[in-house]
C-alpha positions as CSV (number, residue, x, y, z in Angstrom):
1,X,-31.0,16.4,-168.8
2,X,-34.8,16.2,-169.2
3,X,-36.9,20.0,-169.2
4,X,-39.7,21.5,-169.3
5,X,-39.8,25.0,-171.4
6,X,-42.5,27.5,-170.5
7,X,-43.7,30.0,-173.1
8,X,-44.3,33.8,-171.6
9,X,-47.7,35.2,-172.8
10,X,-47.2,38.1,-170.3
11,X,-48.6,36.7,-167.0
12,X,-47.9,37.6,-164.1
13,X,-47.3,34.2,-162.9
14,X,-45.5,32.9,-165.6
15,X,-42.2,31.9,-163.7
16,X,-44.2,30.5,-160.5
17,X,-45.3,27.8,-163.3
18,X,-41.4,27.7,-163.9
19,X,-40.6,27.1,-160.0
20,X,-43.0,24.9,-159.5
21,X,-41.8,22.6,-162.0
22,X,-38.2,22.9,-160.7
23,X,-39.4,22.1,-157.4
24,X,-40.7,19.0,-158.7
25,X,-37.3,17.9,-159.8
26,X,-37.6,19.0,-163.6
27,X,-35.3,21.7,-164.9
28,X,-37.2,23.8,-166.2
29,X,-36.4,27.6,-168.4
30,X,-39.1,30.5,-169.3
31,X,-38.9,31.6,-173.6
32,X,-40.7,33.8,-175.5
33,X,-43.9,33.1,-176.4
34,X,-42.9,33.6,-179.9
35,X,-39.8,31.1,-180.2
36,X,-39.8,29.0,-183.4
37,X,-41.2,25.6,-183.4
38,X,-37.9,24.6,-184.8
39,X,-35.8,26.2,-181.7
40,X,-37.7,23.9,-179.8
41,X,-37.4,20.4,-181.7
42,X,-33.4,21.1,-181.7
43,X,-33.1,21.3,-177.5
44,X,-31.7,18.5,-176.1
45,X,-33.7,16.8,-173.9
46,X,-37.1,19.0,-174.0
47,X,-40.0,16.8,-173.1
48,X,-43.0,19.1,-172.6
49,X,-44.2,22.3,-173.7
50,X,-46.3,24.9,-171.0
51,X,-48.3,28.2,-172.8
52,X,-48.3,30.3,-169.7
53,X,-51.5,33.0,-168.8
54,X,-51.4,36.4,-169.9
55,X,-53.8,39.8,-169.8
56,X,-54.4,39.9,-173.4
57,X,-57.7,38.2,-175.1
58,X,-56.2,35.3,-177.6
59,X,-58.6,37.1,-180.4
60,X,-57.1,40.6,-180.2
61,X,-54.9,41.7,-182.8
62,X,-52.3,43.0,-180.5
63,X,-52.2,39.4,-178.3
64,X,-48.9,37.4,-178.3
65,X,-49.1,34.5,-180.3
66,X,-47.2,31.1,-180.7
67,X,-45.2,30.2,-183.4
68,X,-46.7,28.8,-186.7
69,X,-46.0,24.8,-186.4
70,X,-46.0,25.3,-182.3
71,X,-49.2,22.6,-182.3
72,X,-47.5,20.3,-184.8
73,X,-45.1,19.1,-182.7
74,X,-44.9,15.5,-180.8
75,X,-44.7,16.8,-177.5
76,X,-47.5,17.0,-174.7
77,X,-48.3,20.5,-173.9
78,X,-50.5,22.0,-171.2
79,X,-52.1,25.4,-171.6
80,X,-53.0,27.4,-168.4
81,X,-55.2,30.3,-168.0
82,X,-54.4,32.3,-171.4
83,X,-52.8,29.5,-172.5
84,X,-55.4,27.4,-172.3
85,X,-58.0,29.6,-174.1
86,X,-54.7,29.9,-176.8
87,X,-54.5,26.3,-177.6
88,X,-58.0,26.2,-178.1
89,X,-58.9,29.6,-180.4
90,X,-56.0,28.1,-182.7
91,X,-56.8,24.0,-182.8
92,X,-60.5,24.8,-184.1
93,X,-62.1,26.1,-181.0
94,X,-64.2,29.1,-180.0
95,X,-63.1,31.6,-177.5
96,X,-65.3,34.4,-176.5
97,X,-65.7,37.4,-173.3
98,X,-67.4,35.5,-170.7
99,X,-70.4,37.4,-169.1
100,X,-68.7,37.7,-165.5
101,X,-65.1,37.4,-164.7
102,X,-63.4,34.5,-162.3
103,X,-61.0,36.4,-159.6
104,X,-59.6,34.5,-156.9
105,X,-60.6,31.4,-155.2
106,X,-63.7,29.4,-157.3
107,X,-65.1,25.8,-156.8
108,X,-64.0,23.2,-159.6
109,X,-66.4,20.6,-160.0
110,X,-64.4,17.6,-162.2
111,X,-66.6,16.1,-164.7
112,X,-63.9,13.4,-165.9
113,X,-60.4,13.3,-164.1
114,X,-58.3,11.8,-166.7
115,X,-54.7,11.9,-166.5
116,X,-54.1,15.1,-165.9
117,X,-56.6,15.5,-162.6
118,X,-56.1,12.4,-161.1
119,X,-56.1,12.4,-157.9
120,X,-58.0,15.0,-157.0
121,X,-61.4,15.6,-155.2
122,X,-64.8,15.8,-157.4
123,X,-65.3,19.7,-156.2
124,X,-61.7,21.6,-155.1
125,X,-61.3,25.0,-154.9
126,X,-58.8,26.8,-157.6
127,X,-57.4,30.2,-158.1
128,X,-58.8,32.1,-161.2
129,X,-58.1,35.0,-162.7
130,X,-59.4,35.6,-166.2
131,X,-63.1,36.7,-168.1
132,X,-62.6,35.1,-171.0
133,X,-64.0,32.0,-171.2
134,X,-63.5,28.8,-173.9
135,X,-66.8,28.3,-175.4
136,X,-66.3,25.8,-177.8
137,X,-63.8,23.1,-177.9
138,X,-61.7,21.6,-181.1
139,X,-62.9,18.3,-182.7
140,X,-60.7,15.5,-180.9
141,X,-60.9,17.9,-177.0
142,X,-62.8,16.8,-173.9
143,X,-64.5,18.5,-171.0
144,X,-62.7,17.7,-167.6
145,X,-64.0,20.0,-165.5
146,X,-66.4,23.1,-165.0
147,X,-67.5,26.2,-162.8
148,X,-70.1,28.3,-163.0
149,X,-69.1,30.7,-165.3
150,X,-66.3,28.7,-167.2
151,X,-68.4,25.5,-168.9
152,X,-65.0,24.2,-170.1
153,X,-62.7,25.1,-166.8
154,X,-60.3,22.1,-168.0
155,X,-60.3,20.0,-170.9
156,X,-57.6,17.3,-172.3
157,X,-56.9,15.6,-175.8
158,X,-55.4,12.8,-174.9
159,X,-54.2,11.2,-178.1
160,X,-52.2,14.2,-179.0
161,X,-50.7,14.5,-175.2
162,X,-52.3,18.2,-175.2
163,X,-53.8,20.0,-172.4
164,X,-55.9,23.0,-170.5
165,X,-57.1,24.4,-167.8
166,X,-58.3,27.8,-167.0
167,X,-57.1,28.2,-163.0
168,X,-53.5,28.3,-162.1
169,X,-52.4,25.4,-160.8
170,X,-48.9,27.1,-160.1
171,X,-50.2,29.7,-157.3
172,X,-50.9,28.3,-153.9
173,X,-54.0,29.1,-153.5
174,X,-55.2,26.3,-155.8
175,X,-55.6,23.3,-153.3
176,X,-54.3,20.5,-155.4
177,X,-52.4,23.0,-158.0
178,X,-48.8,20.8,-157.9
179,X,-50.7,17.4,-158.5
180,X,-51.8,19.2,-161.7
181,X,-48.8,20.0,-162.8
182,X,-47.4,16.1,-161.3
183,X,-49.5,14.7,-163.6
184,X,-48.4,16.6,-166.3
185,X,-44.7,16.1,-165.9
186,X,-46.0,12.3,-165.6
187,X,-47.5,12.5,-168.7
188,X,-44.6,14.0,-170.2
189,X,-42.1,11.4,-169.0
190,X,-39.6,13.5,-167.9
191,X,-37.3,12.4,-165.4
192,X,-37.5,14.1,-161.7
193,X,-33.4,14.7,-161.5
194,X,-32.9,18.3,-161.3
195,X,-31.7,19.9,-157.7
196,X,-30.9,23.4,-156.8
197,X,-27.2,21.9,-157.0
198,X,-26.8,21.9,-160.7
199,X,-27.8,25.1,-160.9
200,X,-25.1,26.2,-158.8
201,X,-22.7,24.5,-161.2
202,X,-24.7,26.3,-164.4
203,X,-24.7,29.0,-163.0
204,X,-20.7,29.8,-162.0
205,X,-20.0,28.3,-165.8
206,X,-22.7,30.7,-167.0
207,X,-20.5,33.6,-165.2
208,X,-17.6,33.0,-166.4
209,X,-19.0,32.7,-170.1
210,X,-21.0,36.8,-169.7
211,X,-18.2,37.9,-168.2
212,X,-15.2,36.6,-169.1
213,X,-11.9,38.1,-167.6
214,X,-13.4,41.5,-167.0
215,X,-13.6,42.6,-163.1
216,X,-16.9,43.5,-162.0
217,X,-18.8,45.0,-158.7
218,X,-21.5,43.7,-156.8
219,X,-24.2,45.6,-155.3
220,X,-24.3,44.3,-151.7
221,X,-26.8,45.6,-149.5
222,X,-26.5,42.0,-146.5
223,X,-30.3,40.7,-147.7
224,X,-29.6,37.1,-149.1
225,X,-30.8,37.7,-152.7
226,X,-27.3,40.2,-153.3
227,X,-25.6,37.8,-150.6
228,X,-26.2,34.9,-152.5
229,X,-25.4,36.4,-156.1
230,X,-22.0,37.5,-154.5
231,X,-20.6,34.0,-153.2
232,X,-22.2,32.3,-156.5
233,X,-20.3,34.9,-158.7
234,X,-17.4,35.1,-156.4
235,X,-16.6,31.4,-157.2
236,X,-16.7,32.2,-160.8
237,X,-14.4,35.5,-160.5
238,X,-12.5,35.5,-157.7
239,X,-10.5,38.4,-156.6
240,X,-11.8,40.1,-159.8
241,X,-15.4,40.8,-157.8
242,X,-15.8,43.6,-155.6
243,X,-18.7,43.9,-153.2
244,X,-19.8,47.5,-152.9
245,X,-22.3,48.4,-149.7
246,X,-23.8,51.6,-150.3
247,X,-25.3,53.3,-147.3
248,X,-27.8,55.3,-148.5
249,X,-29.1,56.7,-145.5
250,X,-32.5,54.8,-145.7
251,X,-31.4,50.9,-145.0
252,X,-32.4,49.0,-142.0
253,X,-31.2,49.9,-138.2
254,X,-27.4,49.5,-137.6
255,X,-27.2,48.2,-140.8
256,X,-24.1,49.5,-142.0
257,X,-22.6,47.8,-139.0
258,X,-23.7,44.6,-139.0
259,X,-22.3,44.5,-143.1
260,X,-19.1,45.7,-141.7
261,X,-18.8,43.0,-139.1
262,X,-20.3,40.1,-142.1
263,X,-18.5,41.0,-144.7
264,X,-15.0,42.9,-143.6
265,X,-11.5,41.1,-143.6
266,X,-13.3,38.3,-145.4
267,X,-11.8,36.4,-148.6
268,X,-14.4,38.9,-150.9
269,X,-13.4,42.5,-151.9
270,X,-15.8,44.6,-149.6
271,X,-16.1,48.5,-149.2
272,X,-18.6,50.8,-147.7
273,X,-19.8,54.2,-149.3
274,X,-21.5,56.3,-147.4
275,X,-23.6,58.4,-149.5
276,X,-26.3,59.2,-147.2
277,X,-26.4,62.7,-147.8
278,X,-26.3,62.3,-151.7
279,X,-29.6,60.0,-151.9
280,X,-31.7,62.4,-149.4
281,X,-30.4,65.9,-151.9
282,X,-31.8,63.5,-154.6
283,X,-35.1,63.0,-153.1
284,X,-35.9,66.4,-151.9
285,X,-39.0,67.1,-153.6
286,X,-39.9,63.4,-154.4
287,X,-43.4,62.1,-153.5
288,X,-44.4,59.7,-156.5
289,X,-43.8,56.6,-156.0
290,X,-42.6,55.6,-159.6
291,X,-40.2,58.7,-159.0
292,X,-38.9,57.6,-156.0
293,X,-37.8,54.4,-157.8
294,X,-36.0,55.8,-160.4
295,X,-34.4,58.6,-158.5
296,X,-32.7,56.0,-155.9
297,X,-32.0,53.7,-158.8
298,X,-30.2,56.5,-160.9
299,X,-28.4,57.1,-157.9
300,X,-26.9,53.4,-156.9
301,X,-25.8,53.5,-160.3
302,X,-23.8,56.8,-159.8
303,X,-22.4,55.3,-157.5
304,X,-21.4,52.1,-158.6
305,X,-19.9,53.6,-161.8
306,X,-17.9,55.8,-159.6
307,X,-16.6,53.3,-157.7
308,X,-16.3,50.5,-160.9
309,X,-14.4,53.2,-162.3
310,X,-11.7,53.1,-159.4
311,X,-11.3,49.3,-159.8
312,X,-11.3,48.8,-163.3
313,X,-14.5,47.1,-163.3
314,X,-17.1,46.8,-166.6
315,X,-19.7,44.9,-165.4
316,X,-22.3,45.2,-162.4
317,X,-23.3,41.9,-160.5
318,X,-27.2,42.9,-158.9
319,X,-29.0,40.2,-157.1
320,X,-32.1,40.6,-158.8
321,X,-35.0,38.4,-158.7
322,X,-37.7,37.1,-160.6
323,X,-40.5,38.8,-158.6
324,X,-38.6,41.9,-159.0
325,X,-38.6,41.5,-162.9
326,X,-42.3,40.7,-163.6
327,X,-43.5,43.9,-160.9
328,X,-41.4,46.0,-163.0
329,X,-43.2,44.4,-166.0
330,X,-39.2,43.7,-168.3
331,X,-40.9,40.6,-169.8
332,X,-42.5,41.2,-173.1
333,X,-46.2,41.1,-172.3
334,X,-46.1,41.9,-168.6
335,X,-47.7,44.8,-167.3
336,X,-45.4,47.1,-165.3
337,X,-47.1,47.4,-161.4
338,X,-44.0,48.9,-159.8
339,X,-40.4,49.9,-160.7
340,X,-37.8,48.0,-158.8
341,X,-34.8,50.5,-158.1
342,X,-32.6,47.5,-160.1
343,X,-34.5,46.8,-162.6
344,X,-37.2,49.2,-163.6
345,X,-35.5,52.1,-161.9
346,X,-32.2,51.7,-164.0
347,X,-31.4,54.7,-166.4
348,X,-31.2,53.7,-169.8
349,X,-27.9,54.5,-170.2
350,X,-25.3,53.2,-167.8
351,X,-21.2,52.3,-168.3
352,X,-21.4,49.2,-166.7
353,X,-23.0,45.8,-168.1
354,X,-25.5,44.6,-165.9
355,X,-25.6,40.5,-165.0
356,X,-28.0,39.1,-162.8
357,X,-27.4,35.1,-161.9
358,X,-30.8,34.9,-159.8
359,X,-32.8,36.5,-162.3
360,X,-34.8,33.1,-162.9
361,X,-35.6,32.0,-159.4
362,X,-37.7,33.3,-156.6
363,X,-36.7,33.6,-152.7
364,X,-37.4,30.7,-151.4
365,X,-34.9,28.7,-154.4
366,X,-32.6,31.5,-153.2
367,X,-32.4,30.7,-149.7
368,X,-31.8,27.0,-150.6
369,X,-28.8,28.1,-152.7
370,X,-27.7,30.6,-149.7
371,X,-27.7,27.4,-147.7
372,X,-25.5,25.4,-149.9
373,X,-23.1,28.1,-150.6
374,X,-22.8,28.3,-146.4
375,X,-23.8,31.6,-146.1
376,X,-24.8,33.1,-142.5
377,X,-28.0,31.9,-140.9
378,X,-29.0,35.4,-140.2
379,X,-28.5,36.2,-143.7
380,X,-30.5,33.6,-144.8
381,X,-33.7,33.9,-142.9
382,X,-34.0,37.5,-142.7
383,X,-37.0,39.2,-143.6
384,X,-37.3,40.7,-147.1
385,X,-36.3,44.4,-147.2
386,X,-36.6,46.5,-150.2
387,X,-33.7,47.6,-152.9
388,X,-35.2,51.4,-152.1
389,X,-34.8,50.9,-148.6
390,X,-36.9,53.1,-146.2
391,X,-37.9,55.5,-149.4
392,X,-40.7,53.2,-150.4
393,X,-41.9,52.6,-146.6
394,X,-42.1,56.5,-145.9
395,X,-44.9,57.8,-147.8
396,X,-44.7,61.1,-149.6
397,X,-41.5,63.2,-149.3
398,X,-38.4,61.4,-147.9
399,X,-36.6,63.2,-145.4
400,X,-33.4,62.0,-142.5
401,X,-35.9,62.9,-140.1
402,X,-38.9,60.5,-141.4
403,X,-36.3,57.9,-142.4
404,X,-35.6,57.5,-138.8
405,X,-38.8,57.8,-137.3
406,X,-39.5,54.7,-139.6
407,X,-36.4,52.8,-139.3
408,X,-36.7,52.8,-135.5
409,X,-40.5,51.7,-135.7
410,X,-39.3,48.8,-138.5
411,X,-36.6,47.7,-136.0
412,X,-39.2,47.3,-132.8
413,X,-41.4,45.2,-135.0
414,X,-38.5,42.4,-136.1
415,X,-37.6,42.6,-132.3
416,X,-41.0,42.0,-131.3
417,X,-41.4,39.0,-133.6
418,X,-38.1,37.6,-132.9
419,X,-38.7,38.3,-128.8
420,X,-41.9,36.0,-129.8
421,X,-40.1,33.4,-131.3
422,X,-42.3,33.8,-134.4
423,X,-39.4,35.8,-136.7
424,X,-39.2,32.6,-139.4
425,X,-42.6,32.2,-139.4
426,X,-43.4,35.4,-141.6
427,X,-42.5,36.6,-145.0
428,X,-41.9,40.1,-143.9
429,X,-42.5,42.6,-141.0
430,X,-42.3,46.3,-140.9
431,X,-43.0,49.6,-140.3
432,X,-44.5,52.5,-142.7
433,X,-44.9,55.8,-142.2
434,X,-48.1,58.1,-143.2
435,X,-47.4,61.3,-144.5
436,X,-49.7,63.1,-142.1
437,X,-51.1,63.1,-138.7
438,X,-53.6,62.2,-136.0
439,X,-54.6,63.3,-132.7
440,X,-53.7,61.8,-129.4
441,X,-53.3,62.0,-125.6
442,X,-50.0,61.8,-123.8
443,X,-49.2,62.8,-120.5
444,X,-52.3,63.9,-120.2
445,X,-52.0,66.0,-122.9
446,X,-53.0,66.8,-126.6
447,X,-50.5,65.1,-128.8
448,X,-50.4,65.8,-132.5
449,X,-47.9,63.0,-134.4
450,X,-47.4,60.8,-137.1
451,X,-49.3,57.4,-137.2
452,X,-47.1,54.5,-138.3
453,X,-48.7,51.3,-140.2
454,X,-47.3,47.9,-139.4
455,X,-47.7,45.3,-141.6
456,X,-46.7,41.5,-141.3
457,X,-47.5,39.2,-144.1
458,X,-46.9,35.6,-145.2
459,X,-46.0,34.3,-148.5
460,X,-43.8,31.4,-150.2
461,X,-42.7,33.3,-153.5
462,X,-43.5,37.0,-153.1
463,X,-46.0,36.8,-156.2
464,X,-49.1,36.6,-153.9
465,X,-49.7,37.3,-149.9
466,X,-51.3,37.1,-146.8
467,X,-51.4,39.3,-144.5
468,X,-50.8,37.8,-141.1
469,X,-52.9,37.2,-138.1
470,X,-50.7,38.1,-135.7
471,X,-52.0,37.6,-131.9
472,X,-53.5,40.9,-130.6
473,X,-51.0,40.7,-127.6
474,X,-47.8,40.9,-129.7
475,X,-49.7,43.7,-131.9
476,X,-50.1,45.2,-128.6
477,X,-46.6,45.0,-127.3
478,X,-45.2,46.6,-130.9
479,X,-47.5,49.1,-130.7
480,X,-47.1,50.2,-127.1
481,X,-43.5,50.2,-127.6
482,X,-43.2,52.4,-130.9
483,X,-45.5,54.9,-129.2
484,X,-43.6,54.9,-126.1
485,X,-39.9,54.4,-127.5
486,X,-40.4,57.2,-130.5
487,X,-41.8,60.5,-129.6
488,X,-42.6,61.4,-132.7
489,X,-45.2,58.9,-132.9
490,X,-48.9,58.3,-131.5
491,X,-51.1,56.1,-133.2
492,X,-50.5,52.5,-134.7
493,X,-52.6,50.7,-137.0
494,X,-52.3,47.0,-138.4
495,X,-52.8,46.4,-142.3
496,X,-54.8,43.6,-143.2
497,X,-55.0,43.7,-147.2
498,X,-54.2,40.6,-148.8
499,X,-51.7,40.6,-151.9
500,X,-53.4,41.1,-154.5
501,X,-54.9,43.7,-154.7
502,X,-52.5,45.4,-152.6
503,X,-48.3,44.9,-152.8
504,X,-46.3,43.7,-150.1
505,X,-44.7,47.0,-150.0
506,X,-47.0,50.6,-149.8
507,X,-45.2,52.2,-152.8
């Protein structure tokens, strides 16, 4: 089988480039930035090499570097963002700090199209994010393309098969980003065979490898990332998997009911805990963010040790994601921006092995798989919903009563959306709660009551979003219900920050 390897300087998009290659029909793995020249002549089938971006300047002594002998082997390569300024500082370019930086959306004018911009318009717009700049290119390099502060925004050697450019053609912002990356994978030869169906077949043979003929639990919490990971890992295990459903008090209205109906009496090992009252003790106190994390992912862990304990169980089966790992900054250059309660939030030392079989892939590659494996539609196209539950959408301390107040305000928005037929168009749609209050009128009276953001937001990976323009009258309609339908409430506000620079989530 033909792939694509990208090496991981630390940027935050480094996996998009990864899923974007997949989705062109290329299998496609993320390595170290570091791994030996040699490691890579011996795979089978590797036609192309990608040098992902990073946060680090190329001539720092503390950047991530390549591998000595990475440049001398016969195999087209394509440097993007860091990557691209890389290839250069160490082929007998100059790299320097460019005198303004390049964030966000940026005109590309194309000076000469070659093979790897062919096809696209003179002046397109890219995504950028970078002030660094190449200022000098190696003997044997071309200019492709400019903007205003980046004199060499692309640049190609063609004899050599090697490659640059300074946007990110893997985030969608950049209007012709995938033709990039086409032509590249054209240029490497590499055959377009891969589907989302051999990785189902990799992945139960991969499961059965880690874990061998150990049992093992599953953190099942009914959102189709842990859904997924427990029917893929099922096949592997069979009767050896147990599905655990913690209720911590802070999931989504009637959750614990609708799991009990999903999953109960089917061919899976499934039980509830209700340990409600355990994660609100643990958070009494708690109003950082970072805290929060960690406290209800020390907790889940308790929990599943207690119960891995009663079923003879070594290893814990978590549905983590890609977009999970790089916010919580695991990979070796990635900057931490939040601590996901199952990755970031784990306690150094646990009892149980922890295997994730989605760690690779983003949501949208999940929900394909769900739809193989015949999971539930409902599953499948729900709206995201955080591993911490409701104690990352309540601000400040975490208490039943506020868990409520924003549970019942994040269950009038889906029904809103889904009353408008408009459910499956969004990424996500919920409810936060402020940790203080605003005035109001009621009944012709003062009122003095929490305010409760909504926000609604569109995205295809989670690694970068929109927020949504929803139509004033359904804004209206969730509003005027939330204030009339939860007393506690009078005043609701719409959040219209972009990600970045904000998160998809408020802590």
């Amino acid at each position: 089988m033909d792939e694509v390897i990208v090496l991981d300087f630390g940027g935050q998009y480094c996996h998009l480039i990864s899923r974007r290659i997949r989705e062109l029909g290329v299998y496609c793995e993320v390595l170290p930035s570091d791994t030996s020249a040699g490691e890579l002549r011996n795979r089978d089938g590797l036609k192309g090499v990608i040098l992902s971006g990073g946060a680090a300047s190329v001539y720092d002594d503390e950047s991530p570097q390549c591998s000595e002998g990475l440049f001398e082997l016969e195999l087209p390569m394509l440097g993007i963002c860091y990557g691209h300024q890389l290839i250069a500082h160490h082929t007998g370019g100059k790299v320097k700090s460019g005198d303004a930086g390049e964030y966000g959306l940026t005109e590309l004018t194309i000076k000469d199209s070659g093979k790897l911009l062919e096809g696209l318009k003179k002046k397109t717009r890219v995504w950028m994010n970078h002030k660094d700049i190449v200022e000098k290119l190696p003997e044997g390099y071309s200019v492709l393309a400019s903007t205003d502060h980046s004199p060499v925004a692309a640049y190609a050697n063609d004899k050599r098969k090697i490659y640059g450019v300074q946007f990110h053609p893997e985030v969608t912002h950049t209007e012709d980003g995938m033709k990039v990356l086409e032509n590249f994978i054209a240029l490497c030869g590499a055959s377009r065979d891969w589907s989302m169906a051999d990785f189902i077949d990799k992945s139960v043979v991969e499961a059965k490898e880690v874990i061998g003929d150990r049992k093992a639990i599953i953190g099942l919490s009914g959102g189709v990332d842990s859904s997924t990971a427990a029917v893929l890992v099922s096949k592997a295990l069979g009767d050896r998997l147990t599905a655990v459903y913690v209720d911590t008090g802070l999931m989504r209205y009637r959750e614990t009911e609708f799991m009990d109906e999903t999953f109960s009496g089917k061919e899976m090992n499934f039980i509830i805990v209700d340990a409600a009252d355990r994660f609100f003790k643990a958070l009494e106190g708690v109003t950082d963010p970072e805290l929060k994390r960690k406290v209800i992912g020390g907790t889940f862990i308790e929990v599943f040790e207690e119960e891995a304990e009663k079923v003879g169980a070594e290893v814990l089966i978590q549905g983590t994601i890609y977009s999970d790992r790089i916010e919580s900054g695991v990979t070796k250059h990635s900057d931490n921006i939040k601590s996901h309660h199952n990755v970031g939030g784990l306690p150094e030392e646990m009892k149980l092995d922890v295997y994730e079989p989605l760690r690779d892939l983003y949501k949208d590659e999940v929900r394909e798989i769900a739809r193989q494996l015949k999971l539930p539609e409902e599953i499948i196209t729900r709206h995201v919903f955080p591993g911490p539950g409701l104690g990352i959408r309540v601000l400040g301390e975490v208490t039943p009563e506020k868990a409520d107040i924003c549970r019942r305000a994040g269950y009038i928005v889906e029904e809103e959306l889904k009353r408008a037929g408009v459910y499956e168009e969004y990424w996500m749609g919920f409810a936060v709660l402020l940790p203080v209050k605003s005035v109001g009128i009621q009944g012709d009276s003062r009122s003095y009551k929490y305010p409760v953001v909504v926000r609604v937001i569109e995205s295809k990976d989670a690694m970068t979003a929109n927020f949504s323009k929803v139509p004033y009258e359904l804004l209206e309609a969730i509003s005027t219900r939330i204030t009339n339908e939860i007393a506690e409430v009078n005043r609701v506000v719409y959040d219209i920050t972009n990600k970045p620079p904000a998160t998809m989530e408020w802590e």
